[in-house]
C-alpha positions in Angstrom: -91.8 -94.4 79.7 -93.8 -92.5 81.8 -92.3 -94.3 85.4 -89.0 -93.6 84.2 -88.9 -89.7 84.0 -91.1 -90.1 86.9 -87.8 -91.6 88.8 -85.6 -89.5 86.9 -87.0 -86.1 88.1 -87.7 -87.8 91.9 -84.1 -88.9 91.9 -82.5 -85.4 90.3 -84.8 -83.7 93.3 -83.5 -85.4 95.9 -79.5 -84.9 94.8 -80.5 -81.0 94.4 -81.9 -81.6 97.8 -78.8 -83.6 99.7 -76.5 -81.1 98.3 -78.5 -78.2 99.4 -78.9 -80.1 102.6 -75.1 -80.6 103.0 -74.5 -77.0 101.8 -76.2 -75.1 104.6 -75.7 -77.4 107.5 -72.2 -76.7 107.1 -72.5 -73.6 106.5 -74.0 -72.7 109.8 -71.8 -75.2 111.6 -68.9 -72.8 110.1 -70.5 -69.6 111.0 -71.1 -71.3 114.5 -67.9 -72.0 115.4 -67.0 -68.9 114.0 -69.2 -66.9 116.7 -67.4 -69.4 119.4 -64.6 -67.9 118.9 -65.2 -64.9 119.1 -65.3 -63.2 115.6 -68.6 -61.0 114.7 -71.7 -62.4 113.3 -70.8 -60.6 110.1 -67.5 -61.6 109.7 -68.2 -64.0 106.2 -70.3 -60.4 104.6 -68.1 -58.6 101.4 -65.1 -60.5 101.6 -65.6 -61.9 97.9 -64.0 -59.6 95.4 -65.3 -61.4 91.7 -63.7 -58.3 89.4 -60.7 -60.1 88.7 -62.4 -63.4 88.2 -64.6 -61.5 85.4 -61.9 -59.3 84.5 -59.9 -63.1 83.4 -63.5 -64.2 82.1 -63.8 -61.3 79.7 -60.4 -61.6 78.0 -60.3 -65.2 78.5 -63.7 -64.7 76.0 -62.4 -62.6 73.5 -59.3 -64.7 73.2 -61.1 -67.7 72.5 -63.4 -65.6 70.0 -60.6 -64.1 68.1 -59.0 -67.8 68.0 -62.1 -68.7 66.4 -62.5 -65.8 63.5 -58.8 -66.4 62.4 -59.3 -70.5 62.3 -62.3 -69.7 60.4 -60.9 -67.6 57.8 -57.2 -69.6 57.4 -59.0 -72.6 56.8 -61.7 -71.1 54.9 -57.8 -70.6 52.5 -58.3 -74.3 51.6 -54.9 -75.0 53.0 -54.1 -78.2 51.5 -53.1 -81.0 54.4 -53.9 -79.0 57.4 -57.5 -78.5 57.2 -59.0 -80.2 59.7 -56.1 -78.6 62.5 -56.4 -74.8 61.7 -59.1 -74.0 63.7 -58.5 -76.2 67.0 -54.6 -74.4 66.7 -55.9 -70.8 66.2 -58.4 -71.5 69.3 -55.6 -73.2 71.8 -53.3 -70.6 70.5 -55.4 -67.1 70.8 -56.6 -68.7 74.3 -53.1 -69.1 75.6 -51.8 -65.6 74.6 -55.6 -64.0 76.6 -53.9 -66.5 79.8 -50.9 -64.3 79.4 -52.4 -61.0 78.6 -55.1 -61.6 81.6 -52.0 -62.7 84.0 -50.0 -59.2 83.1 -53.2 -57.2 83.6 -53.9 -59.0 87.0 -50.6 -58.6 88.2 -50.5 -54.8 86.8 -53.7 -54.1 88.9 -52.2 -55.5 91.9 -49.3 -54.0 92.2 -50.9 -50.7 92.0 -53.1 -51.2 94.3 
């Protein structure tokens, strides 16, 4: 028992490790070549934007959480048959129309800006 979460945590150490390893090798082989030709030093510093990413994230949530109250109260109805499919439905459903709401609001903040 005890040599095999021994191994387990030696082997999960080492794969955090290689992929760190990879990670940052590359990373500084990128920014090298970067530098080689010619761009600043600073050229990879604020070029993420994450708002829209939560923005989808956030609507995406409450979509999924208002899939989840109606599925709980329609089949709390004791619908005879259909039991069992309310609440996966209401969930798929309520998370597609958040996809579509979050795609107009995207598209509405990028045009204006």
């Amino acid at each position: 028992m005890e040599i095999t979460t021994t191994s387990f945590f030696i082997s999960v150490a080492l794969v955090v490790f290689g992929i760190s390893y990879y990670y940052f090798t590359t990373r500084y082989k990128e920014r090298m070549t970067i530098m080689e030709k010619g761009l600043p030093a600073d050229f990879f510093k604020g070029t993420t934007n994450y708002l829209p990413f939560v923005l989808l994230l956030g609507i995406v949530s409450i979509g999924i959480s208002f899939g989840v109250i109606i599925g709980a109260y329609l089949s709390s109805l004791k619908i005879n048959g259909i039991d069992w499919f309310i609440l996966p439905a209401t969930i798929f459903f309520f998370l597609g129309i958040s996809l579509v709401l979050s795609y107009i609001v995207l598209r509405a903040i990028i045009k204006r800006s």
